[in-house]
C-alpha positions in Angstrom: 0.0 0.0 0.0 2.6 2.7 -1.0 0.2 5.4 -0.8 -0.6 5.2 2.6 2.6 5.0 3.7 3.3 8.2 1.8 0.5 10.1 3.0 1.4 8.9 6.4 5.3 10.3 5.4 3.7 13.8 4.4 1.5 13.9 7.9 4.7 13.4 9.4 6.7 16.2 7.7 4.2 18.6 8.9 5.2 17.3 12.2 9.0 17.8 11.6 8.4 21.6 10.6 6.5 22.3 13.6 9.1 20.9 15.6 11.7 22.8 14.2 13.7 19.7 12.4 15.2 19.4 9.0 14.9 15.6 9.4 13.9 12.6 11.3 15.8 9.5 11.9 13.3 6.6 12.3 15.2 3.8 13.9 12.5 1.6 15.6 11.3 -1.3 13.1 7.4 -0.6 14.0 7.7 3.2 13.8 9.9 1.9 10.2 6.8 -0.4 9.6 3.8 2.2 9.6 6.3 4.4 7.9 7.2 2.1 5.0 5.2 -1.1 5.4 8.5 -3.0 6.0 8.2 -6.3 8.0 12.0 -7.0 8.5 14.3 -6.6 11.5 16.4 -4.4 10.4 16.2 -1.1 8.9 16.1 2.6 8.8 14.3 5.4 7.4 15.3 9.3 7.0 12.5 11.2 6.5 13.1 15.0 4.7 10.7 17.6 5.7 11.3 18.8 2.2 9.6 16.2 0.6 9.8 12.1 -0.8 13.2 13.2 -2.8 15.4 13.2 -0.2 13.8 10.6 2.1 16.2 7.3 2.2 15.2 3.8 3.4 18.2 1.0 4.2 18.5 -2.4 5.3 21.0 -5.4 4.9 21.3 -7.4 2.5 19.5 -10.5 3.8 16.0 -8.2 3.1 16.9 -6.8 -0.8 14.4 -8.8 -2.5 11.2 -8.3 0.5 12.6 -4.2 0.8 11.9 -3.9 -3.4 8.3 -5.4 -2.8 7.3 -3.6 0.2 9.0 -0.5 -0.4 9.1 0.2 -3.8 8.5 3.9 -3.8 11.6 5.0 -1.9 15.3 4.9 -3.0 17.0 2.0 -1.0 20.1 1.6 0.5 21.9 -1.8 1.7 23.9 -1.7 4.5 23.8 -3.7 7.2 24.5 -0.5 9.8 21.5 0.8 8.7 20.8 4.1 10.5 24.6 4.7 10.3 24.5 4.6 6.6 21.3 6.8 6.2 23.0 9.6 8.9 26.2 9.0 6.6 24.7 9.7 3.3 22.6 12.8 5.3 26.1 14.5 6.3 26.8 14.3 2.4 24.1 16.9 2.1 24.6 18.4 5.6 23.4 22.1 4.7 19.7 19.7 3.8 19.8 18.2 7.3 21.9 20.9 9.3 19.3 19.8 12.3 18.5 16.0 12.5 15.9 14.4 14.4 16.3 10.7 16.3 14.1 8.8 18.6 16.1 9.3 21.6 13.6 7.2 23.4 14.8 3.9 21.2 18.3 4.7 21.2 20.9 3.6 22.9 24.1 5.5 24.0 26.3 3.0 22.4 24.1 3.7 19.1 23.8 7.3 19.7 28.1 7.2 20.2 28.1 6.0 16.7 25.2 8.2 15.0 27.6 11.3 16.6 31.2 9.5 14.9 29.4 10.0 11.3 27.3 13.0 11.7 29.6 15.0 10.6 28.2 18.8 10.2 25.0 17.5 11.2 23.0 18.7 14.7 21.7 15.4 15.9 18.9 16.4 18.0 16.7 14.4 20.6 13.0 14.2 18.7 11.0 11.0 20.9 7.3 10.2 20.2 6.8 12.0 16.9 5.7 9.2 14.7 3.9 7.5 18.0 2.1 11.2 17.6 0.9 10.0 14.4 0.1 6.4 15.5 -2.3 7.4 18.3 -5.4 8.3 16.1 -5.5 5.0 13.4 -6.5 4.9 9.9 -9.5 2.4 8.6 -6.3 -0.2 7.5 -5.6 -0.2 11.0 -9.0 -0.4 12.6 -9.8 -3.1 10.2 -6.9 -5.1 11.4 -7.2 -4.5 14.5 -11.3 -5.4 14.1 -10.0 -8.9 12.2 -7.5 -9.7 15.3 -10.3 -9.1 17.7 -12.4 -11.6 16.1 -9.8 -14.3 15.8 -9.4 -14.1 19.7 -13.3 -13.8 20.2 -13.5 -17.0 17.9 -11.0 -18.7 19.6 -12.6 -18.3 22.7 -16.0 -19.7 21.7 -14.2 -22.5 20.3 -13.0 -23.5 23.6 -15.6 -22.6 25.7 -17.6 -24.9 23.0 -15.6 -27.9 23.3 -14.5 -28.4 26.9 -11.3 -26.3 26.8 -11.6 -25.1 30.4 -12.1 -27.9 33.1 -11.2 -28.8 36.0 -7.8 -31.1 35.8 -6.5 -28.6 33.0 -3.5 -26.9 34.0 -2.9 -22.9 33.4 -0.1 -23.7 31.2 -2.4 -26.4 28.8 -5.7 -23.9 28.6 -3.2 -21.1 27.6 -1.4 -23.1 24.6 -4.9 -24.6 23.8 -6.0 -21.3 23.3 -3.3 -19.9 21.5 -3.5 -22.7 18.9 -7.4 -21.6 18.1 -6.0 -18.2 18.1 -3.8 -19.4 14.8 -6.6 -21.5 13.7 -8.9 -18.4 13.1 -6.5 -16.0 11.1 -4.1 -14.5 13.6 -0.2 -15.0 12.8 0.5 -15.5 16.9 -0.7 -14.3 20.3 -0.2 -10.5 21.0 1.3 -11.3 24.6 2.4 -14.3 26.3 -1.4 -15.1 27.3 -2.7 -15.1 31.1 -5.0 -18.4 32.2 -5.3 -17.5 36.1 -7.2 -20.2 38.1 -8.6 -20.0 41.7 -6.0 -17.9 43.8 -3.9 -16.9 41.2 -6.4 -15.2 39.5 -6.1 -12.7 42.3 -2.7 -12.3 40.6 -2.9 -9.2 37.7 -0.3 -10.3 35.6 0.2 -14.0 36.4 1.8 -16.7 34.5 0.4 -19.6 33.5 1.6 -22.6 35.8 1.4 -26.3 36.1 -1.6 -25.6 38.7 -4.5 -27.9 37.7 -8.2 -26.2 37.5 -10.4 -26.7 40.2 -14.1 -27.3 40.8 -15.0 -23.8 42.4 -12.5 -22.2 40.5 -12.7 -18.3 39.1 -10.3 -19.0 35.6 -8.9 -15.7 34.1 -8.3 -15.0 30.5 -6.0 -12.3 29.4 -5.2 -13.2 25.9 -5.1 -11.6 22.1 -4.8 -12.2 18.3 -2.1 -10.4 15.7 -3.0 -9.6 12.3 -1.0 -7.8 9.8 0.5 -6.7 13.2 -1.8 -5.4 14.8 -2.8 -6.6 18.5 -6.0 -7.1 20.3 -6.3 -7.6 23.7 -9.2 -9.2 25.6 -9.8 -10.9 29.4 -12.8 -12.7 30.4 -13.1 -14.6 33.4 -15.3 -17.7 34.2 -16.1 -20.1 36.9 -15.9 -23.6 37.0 -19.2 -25.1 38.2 -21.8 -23.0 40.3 -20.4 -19.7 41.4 -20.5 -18.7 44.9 -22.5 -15.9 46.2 -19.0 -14.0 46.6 -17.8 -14.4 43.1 -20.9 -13.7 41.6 -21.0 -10.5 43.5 -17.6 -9.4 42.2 -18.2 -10.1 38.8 -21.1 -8.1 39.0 -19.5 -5.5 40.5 -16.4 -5.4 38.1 -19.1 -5.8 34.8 -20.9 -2.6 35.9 -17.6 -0.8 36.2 -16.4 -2.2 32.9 -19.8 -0.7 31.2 -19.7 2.5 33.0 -16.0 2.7 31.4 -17.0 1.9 28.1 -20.2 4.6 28.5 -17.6 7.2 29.3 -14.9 6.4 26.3 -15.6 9.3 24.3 -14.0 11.6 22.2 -13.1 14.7 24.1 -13.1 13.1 27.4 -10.1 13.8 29.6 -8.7 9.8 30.2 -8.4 10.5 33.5 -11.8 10.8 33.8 -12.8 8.3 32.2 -10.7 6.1 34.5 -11.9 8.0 37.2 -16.1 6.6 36.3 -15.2 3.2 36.2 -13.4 3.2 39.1 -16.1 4.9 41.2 -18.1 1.8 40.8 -15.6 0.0 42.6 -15.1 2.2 45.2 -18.5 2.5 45.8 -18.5 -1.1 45.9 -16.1 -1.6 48.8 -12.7 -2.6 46.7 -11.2 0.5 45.9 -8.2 -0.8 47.2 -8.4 -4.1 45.3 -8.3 -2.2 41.4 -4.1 -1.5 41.8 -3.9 -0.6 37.8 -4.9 1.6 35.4 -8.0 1.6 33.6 -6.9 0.6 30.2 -4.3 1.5 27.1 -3.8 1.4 23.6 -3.7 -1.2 21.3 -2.3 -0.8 17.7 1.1 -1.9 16.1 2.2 -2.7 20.0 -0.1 -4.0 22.8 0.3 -1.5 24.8 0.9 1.9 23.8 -0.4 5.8 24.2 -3.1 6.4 25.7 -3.0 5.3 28.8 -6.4 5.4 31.1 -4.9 6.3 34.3 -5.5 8.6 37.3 -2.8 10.7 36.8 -2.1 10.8 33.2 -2.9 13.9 31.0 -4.8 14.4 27.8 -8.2 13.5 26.0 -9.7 11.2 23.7 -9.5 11.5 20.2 -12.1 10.0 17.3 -10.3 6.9 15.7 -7.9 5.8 19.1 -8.0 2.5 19.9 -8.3 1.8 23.6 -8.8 -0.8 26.2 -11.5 -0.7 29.1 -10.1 -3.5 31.3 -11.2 -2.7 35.1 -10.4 -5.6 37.8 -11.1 -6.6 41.1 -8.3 -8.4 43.2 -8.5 -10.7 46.7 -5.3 -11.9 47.5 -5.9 -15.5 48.6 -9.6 -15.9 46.8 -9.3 -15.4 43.0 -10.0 -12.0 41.3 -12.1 -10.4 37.8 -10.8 -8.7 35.3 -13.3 -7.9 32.1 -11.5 -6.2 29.3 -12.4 -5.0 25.6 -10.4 -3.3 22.6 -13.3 -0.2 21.2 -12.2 2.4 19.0 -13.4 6.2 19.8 -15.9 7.3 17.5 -18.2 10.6 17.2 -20.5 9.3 19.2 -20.7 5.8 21.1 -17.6 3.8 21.2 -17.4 0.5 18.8 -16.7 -2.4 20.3 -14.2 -4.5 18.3 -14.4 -7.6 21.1 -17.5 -8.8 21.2 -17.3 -12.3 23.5 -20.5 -12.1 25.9 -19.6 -10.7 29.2 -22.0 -12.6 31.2 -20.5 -14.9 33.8 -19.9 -17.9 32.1 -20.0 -21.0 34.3 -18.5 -24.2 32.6 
């Protein structure tokens, strides 16, 4: 698609004149990726703010053949120092690229050491987050993606729910690989994250592991699990009960569903994220386990699994129509087992639109 990636090369030189740099150095392969299209794991792209003449992509020589297909409207380089070889070539033309961005934030000193050695009349300036700028609000690619990754997972889930995947005498570590497997049966390329099956106590556990614990009768089983395609990440958690739920558990889960909704009711465009964290987490409060919700309200979801915005307390800015967000609120006894209900919904103009569309009724199997 070499006319997205250029129109997404122009929005970024508007960026680069308002930030006062000649040029940008895009060394991270994802920032590379939604730049170019490339899929390798190495390269480099220098981005002019004059225009497509001057902008220069590079990788080794292992990727000539797969740079000509996906890149084909940029002039290539091959070198296996990649960004070395673009920031080379740039101090041929210094007086074009007197100021020179990088992402400071994916650079190391050792790598910024180097970048300095052949700069050579060039201003290497730090320039972080300017292409995530660009990634926060997606394109309809993107939200297609990420809408075709969401429904691999949410398939994959009824497929195991369907045929027994969750039971007790299953260990964590089995349910997780059985579900990663449907995952690849229904279209996704691999699992977004290494995925979380919490049973009984360790369900209590945010960002547990799966283990060799068996599943018990009794048990709360959390989910935490997601889909790639073309890249892009969703990221889902639903959490179930094997056999008849106690009055406790179905308390909590009602408890931690009405915050989840309230979230998702407040996910709009223009809303400060703080607030919208805030609404969801009133519920909870209100509920008596204020204490017991120890994380954020949700993120982003795109090219990474987690990326800007974060839905947090004490995090600044709004949402935006076309941002991709999660809405995952959770509830947490140490010792008992815990809920966590999440979804992936993109910001619209006016309700959200849910792209994971499991039930979120407690499910007892």
């Amino acid at each position: 698609m070499p006319d997205l990636h250029a129109s997404r090369r122009d929005a970024l030189r508007t960026v680069l004149n308002e930030s006062g740099v000649d040029a940008l150095l895009v060394t991270d392969l994802l920032n590379v990726r939604y730049l170019t299209g490339f899929t390798g794991s190495n390269a480099a792209l220098l981005v002019h703010g004059d225009g497509e003449s001057r902008t220069l992509f590079c990788t080794d020589g292992r990727y000539t053949t797969q740079a000509a297909a996906e890149v084909p409207d940029l002039e290539r380089v091959i070198e296996r120092e990649s960004a070395a070889a673009l920031l080379a070539r740039a101090a041929g033309d210094a007086a074009a690229h007197r100021r020179t961005g990088f992402e400071s934030q994916h650079v190391s000193v050792e790598a910024h050491h180097e970048l300095t050695r052949v700069a050579d009349g060039i201003e290497l300036t730090r320039a972080p987050g300017l292409v995530e700028q660009l990634r926060l609000i997606k394109d309809e690619t993107e939200i297609e993606a990420l809408r075709m990754a969401c429904a691999a997972a949410d398939r994959a889930l009824a497929s195991l729910l369907e045929h027994g995947g969750i039971r007790p005498g299953r260990t964590e570590l089995e349910v997780a690989r059985d579900l990663e497997n449907r995952m690849l049966d229904h279209g996704s390329s691999g699992p977004s994250f290494e995925s979380i099956v919490a049973a009984g106590p360790n369900s209590a556990i945010p960002h547990h592991r799966p283990t060799n614990r068996p599943l018990h009768a009794g048990d709360f089983v959390k989910l935490d699990f997601g889909a790639t395609v073309d890249g892009y990440h969703s990221d889902m958690t639903r959490t179930v009960v094997l056999g008849r739920p106690a009055d406790w558990q179905a308390d909590l889960y009602e408890l931690v569903r009405r915050a989840q909704q309230t979230g998702l009711e407040a996910s709009l465009a223009g809303q400060e994220v703080a607030d919208v964290d805030l609404a969801a987490r009133r519920v909870i409060e209100q509920g008596g386990h204020g204490e017991e919700f120890s994380h954020g309200l949700g993120h982003g979801v795109g090219l990474e699994v987690h990326e800007a915005p974060r839905l947090a307390m004490n995090v600044a800015g709004t949402l935006s129509v076309g941002m991709t967000v999660t809405v995952e609120p959770g509830v947490y006894l140490a010792g008992r087992g815990g809920v966590r209900i999440e979804d992936t919904l993109v910001v619209r103009d006016a309700d959200p639109e849910l792209l994971t569309l499991s039930s979120k009724e407690l499910v007892v199997v």
